[in-house]
C-alpha positions in Angstrom: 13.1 -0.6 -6.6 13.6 1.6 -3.5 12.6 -0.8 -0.2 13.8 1.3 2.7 13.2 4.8 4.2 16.4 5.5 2.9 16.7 4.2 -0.9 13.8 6.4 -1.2 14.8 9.5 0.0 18.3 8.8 -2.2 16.8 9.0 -5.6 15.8 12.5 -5.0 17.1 15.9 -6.1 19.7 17.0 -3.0 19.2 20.7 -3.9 15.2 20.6 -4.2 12.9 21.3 -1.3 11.9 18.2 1.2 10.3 19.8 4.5 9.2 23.2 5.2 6.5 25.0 7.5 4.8 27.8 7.5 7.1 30.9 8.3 10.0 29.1 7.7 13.2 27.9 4.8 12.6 24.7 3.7 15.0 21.9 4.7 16.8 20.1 1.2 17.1 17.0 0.0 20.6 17.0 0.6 20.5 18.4 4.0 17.6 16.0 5.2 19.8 13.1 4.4 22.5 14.1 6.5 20.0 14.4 9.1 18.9 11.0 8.7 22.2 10.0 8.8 23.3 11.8 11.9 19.8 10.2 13.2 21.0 6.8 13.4 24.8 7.6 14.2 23.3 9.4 17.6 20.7 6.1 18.2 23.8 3.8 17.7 25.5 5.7 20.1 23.1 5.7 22.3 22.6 1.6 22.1 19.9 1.9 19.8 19.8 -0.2 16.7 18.0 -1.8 13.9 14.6 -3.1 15.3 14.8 -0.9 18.6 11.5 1.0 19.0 11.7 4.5 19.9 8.6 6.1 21.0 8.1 9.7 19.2 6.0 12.4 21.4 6.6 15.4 19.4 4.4 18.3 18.6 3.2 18.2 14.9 5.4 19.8 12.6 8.4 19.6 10.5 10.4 18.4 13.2 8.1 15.4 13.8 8.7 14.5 10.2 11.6 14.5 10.1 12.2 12.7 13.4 9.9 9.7 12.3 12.0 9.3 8.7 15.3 9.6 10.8 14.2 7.1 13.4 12.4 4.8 10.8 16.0 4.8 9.1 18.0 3.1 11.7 15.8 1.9 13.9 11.5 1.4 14.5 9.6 4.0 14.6 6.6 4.1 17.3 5.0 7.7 17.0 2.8 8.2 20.1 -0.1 10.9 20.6 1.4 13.7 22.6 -1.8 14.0 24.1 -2.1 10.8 25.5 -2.7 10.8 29.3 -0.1 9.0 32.0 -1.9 5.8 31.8 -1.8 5.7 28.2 1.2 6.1 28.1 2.7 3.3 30.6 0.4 0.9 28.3 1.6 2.0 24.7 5.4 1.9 26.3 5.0 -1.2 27.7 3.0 -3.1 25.5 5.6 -1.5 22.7 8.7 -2.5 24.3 10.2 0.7 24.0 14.1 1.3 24.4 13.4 4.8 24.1 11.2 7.8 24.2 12.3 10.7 22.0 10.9 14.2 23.8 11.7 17.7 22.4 13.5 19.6 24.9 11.2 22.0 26.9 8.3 19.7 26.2 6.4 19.2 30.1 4.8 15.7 28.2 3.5 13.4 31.8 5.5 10.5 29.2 8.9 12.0 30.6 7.4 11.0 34.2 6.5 7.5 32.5 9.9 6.6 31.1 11.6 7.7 34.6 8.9 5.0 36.3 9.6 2.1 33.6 13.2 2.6 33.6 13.1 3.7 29.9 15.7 6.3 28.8 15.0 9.7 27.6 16.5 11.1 24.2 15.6 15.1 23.5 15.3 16.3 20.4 16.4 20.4 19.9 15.3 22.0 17.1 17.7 24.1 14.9 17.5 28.0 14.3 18.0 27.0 10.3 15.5 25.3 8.1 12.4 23.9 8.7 13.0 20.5 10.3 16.5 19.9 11.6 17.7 19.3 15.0 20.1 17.3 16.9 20.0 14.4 19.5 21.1 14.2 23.0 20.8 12.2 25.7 22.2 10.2 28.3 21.8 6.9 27.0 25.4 5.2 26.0 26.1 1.8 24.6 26.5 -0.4 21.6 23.4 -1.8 19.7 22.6 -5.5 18.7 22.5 -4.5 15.4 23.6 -1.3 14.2 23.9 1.1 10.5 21.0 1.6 8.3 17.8 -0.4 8.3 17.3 -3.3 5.5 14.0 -3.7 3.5 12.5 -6.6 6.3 13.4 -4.5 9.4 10.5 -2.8 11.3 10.2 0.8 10.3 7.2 1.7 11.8 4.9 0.0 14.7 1.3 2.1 15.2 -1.3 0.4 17.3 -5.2 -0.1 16.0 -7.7 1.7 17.3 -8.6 -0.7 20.0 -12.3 1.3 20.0 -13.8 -2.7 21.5 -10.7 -4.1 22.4 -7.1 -4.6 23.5 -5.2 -2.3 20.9 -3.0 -4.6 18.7 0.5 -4.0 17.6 1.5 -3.4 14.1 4.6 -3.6 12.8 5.2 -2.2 9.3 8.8 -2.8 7.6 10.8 -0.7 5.7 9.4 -2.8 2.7 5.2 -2.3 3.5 5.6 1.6 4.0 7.5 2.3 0.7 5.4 0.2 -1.3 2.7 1.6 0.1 4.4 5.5 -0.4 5.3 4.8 -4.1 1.4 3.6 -4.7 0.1 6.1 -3.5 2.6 8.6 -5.5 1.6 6.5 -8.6 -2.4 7.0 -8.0 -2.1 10.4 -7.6 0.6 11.0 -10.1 3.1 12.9 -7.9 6.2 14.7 -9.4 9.1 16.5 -7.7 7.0 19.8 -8.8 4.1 18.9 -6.3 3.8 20.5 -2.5 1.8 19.0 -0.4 0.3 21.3 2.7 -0.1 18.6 6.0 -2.3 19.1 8.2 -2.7 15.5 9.7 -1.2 14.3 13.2 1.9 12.3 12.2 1.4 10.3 14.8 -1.0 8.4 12.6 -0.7 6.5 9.7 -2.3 9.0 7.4 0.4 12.1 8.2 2.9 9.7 7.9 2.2 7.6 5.0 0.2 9.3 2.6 1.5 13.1 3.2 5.0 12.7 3.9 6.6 9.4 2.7 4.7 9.7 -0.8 6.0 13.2 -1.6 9.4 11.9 -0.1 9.3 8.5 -2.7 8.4 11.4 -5.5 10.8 14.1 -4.7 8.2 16.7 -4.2 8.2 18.9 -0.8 5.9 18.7 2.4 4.8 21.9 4.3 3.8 20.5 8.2 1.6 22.9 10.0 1.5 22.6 13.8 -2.0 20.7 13.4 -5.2 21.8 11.8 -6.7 24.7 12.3 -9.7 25.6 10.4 -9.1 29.8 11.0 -5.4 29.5 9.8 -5.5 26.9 6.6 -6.5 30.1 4.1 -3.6 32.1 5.4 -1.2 28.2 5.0 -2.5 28.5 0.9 -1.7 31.4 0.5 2.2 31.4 1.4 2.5 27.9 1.1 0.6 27.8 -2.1 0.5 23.4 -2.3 -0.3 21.5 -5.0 -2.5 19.4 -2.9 -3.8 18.3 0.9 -5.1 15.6 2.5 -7.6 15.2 5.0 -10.4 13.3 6.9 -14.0 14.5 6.1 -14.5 16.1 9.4 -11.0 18.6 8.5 -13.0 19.4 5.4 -16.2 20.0 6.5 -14.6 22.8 8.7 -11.9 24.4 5.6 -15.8 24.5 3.6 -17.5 26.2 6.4 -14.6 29.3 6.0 -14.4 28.9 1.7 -17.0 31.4 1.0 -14.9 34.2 3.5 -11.1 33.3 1.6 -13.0 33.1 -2.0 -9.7 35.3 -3.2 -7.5 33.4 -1.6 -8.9 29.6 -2.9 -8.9 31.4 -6.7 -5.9 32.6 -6.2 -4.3 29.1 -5.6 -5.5 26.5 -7.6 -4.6 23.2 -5.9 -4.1 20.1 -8.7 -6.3 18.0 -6.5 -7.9 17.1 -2.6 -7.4 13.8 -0.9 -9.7 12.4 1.4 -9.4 9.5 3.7 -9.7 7.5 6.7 -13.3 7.6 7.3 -16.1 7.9 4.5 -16.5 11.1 2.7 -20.4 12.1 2.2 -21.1 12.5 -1.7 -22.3 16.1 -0.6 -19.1 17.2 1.2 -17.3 15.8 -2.1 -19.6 17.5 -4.3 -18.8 21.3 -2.4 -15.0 20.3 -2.2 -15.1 20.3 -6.3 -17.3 23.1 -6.5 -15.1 25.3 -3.9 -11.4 24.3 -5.2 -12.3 23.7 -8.6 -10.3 20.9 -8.5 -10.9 16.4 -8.3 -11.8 15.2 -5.2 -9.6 12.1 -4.8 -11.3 9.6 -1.9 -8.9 6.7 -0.7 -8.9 3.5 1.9 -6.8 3.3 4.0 -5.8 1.6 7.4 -2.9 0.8 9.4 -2.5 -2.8 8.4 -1.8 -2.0 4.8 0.7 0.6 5.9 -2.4 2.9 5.0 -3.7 3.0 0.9 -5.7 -0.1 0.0 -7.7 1.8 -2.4 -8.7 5.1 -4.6 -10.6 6.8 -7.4 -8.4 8.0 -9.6 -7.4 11.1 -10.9 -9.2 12.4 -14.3 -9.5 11.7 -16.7 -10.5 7.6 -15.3 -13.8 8.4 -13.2 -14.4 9.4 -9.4 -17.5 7.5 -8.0 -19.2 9.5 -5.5 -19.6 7.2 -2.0 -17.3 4.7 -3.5 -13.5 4.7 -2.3 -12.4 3.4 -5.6 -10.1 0.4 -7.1 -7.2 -1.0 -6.0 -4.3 1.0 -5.4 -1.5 -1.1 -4.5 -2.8 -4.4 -3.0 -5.0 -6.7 -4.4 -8.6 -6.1 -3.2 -11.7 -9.0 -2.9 -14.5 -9.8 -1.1 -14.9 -12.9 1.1 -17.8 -14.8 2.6 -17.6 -16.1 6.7 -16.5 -19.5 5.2 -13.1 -17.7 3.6 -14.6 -18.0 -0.3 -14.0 -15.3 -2.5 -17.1 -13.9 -4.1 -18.0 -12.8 -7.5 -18.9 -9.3 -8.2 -21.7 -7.3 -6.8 -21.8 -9.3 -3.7 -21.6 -8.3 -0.5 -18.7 -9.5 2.1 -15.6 -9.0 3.5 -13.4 -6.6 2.0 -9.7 -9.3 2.3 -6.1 -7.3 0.8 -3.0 -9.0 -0.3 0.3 -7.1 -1.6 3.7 -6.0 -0.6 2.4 -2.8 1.9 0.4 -5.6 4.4 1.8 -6.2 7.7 3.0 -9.9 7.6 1.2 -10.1 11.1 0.4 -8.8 14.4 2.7 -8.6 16.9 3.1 -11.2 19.6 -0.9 -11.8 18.9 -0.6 -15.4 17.5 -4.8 -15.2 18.1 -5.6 -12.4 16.2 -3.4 -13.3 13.5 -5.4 -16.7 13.1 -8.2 -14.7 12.6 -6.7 -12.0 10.7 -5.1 -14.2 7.8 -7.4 -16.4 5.3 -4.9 -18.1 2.8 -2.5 -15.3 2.5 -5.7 -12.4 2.4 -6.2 -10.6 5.4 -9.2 -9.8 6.8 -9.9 -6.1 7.3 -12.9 -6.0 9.2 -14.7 -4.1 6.4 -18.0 -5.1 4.9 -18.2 -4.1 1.1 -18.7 -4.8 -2.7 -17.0 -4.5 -5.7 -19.0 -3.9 -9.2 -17.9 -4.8 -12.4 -15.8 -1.8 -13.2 -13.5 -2.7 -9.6 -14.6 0.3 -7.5 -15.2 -0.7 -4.2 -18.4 0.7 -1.7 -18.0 0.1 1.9 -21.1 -1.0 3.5 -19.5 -0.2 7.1 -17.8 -1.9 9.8 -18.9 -5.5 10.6 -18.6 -5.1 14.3 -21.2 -1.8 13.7 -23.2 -3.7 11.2 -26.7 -2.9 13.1 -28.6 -6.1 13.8 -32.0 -5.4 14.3 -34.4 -8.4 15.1 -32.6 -9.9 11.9 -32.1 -7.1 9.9 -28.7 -6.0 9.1 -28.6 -2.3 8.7 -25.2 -0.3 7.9 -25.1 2.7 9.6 -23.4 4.5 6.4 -26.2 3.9 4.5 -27.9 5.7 7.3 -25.6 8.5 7.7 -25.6 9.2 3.8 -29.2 10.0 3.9 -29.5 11.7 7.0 -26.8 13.9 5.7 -28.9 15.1 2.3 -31.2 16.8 4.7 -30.4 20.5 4.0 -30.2 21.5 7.9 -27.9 18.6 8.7 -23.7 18.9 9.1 -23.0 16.1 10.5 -24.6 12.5 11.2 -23.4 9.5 12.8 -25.8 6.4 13.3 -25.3 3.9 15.4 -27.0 1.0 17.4 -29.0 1.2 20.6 -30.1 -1.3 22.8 -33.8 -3.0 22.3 -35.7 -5.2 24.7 -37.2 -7.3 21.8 -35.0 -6.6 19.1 -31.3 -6.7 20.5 -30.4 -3.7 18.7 -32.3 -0.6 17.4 -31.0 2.2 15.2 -30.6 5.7 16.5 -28.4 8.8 15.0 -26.3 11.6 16.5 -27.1 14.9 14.6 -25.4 18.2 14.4 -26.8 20.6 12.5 -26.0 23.4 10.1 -25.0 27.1 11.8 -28.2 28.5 11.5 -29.5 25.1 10.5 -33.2 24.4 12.1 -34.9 21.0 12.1 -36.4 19.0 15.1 -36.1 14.8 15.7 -39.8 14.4 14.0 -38.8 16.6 11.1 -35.5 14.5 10.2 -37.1 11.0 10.9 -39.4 12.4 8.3 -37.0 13.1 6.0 -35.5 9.8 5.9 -38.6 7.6 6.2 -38.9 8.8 2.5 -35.7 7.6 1.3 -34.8 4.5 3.2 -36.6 1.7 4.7 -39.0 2.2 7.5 -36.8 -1.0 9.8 -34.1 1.7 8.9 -35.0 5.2 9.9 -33.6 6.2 13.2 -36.3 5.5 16.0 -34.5 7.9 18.0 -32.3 11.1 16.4 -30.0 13.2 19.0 -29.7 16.7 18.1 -26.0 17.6 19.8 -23.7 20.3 19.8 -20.8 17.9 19.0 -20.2 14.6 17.8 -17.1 13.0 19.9 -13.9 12.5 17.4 -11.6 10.2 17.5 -7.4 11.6 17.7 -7.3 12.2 13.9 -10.5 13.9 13.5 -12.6 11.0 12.6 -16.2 10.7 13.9 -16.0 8.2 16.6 -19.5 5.8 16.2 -18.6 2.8 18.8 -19.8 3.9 22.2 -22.2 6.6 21.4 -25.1 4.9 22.5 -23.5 5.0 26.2 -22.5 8.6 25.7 -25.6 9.9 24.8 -27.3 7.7 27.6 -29.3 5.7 25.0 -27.6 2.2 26.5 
């Protein structure tokens, strides 16, 4: 069994199709391992070795895939948002221990002045005029690594940071091991075949891109299309000349491709995709529904996060069943839910969501506190609040840290958000907790409605007060324009209280 980047990619066809991108010859099997190749002969060169991390700030697109399996190869992997600020920067690169930061060549990133000021050496990447994807090294950087050739299965392949949304980001590394376990599941749960094409339109700086787009068509032989990023106006046209087998997506990236189906009706019939993914943030049974209905196709939703090297989770393709507003069974680790005392529960009770399996991070790095609280007798602790029923599928009941205590009461804010989002007027729906004198917390909602949508606060309370309990309807519902997003496109929920001057 493949357990590095580069096992992987050797069981593949060298004459089929790897990476591609819109307007452009796809790079080969055969051609992307010489790449790879010629990746870590450059890093060696430059003194970089196994276990070095290089930090990636490349646009999206093939090259950026291509870069991060190269990299992951024969050395670690540290893909950074290009649009990360200055400061940002200086902490990811400090806090990463970076030996390097890998640029493209014409690139005015402010993380070129950030390396200079750290005394962290540069490495450009130039793209070629061939196929989609290639591109040579250079750099200034000379010397001999502590370690040099390929990676082995327990090297570090990747290191991503959490989300740090209420506190100190923490480091996690991922070894060559965790990310092709995790790859191969996810190949396995959604059957992939060297005849699929997936169409990415994820960052690959996160976990998602990465992971679930291109190592799992890589571990299956199939090809990956990267776009520059997604862009609602130009995914049609990307069907059409791409013509994928699948995508995958967070819900707020298909909320927008919906709101432009009914113009490209030709173009969606025209090019039947074998399924949709969904992941990294909860998919409303509404917005799963329309998928279907639009694509004529199974709308697969998956959990994911960084610590599991991304899939925990899915519903399964037909003919097994899809649960609307569940994210499935277990797909790859083992999946249970805990109490606060570290006992497993039985089914239908609500808990901790805990994982176990080959694609979990043995541990944060240099975090020895976190990682006590992290680990419970080899399960670690996700964060998640959930329950299983009998048949496996998991529901997640939210975020413990957004659990909503009010005066007692714990409230998830999904629930909330589920029913807010079955008023006919309403796109989008976050709730959230807001201060209370008495109560320490009360519940209150960001809304954005439909174009051409029309509803007023009174109206939606009154929608919900029929459908949930009265402790928890919204006492106060925010009509905005926007709801802030997190990097990937995700919905961000912590903060919005302070945002919307509600604190």
């Amino acid at each position: 069994m493949p357990d590095t980047v580069l096992e992987l990619l050797d069981r593949s066809d060298p004459s089929a199709a790897a990476i591609g991108a819109p307007g452009r010859s796809d790079l080969t099997y055969a051609e992307l391992a010489a790449l790879i190749g010629e990746t870590a002969g450059a890093l060696n060169g430059f003194g970089i070795g196994r276990n070095d991390a290089v930090a990636i700030v490349l646009p999206n697109g093939p090259e950026m895939a291509t870069a991060f399996l190269g990299v992951a190869a024969g050395a670690t992997a540290a893909p950074l948002n290009p649009g990360y600020r200055e400061e940002e920067f200086e902490f990811y690169l400090t806090d990463l221990e970076a030996r390097a930061v890998l640029v493209q060549v014409g690139e005015a990133s402010p993380v070129r002045a950030v390396a200079e000021r750290l005394g962290i050496g540069l490495i450009e990447l130039q793209p070629s005029d061939g196929p989609a994807g290639g591109y040579r090294l250079q750099s200034a950087l000379a010397g001999t690594p502590k370690v040099g050739g390929m990676a082995e299965a327990d090297d570090v392949a990747l290191v991503l940071h959490t989300s740090g949304t209420t506190s100190r980001p923490k480091i996690v590394p991922l070894s060559q091991r965790n990310v092709c376990a995790s790859a191969r599941q996810i190949g396995e749960t959604l059957a992939l075949d060297r005849s699929d094409r997936c169409l990415n339109i994820m960052p690959l700086f996160h976990i998602h891109g990465l992971i679930a787009a291109v190592l799992s068509t890589a571990a299956a032989g199939g090809s990956v299309v990267c776009s520059p990023g997604f862009n609602a106006l130009r995914f049609f046209s990307w069907l059409e000349e791409v013509q994928p087998s699948w995508y995958t997506a967070v819900p707020t990236m298909h909320q927008a491709i919906l709101s432009r189906a009914s113009r490209n009706k030709a173009t969606v019939d025209a090019n039947r995709l074998r399924f949709v993914r969904s992941s990294s943030s909860s998919l409303p049974p509404s917005v799963m529904a329309e998928l279907e209905e639009t694509f004529d196709a199974p709308v697969v939703e998956a959990y994911g996060m960084t610590e599991a090297a991304h899939q925990m989770a899915s519903n399964p393709l037909p003919p097994r069943e899809r649960k609307p507003g569940s994210v499935g069974v277990a797909a790859g680790p083992e999946v249970a839910i805990m109490n606060e005392a570290g006992d497993l529960l039985s089914v239908g009770a609500t808990g901790e969501i805990v994982i176990r399996g080959p694609n979990v991070t043995s541990g944060y790095a240099r975090n020895p506190e976190a990682n006590a609280g992290a680990y419970q007798d080899g399960w670690f602790r996700t964060g998640d609040q959930g329950v299983l029923d009998e048949e496996g599928y998991l529901r997640i009941t939210g975020r413990l840290k957004e659990i909503i205590n009010r005066g007692g009461e714990k409230i998830s804010p999904r629930e909330v958000d589920e029913v807010l989002l079955g008023h006919p007027a309403v796109a989008q729906a976050v709730a959230f907790a807001m201060p209370h004198e008495k109560l320490g917390e009360e519940v209150a909602a960001a809304v954005v409605l439909q174009p051409g949508g029309t509803a007023t606060e009174r109206e939606i309370r009154a929608y919900a007060s029929g459908r949930i309990a009265d402790f928890k309807v919204p006492r106060k519902i925010v009509i905005v324009d926007e709801i802030s997003k997190g990097p990937t496109g995700k919905l961000q929920r912590i903060g919005l209280a302070e945002k919307l001057g509600l604190a």
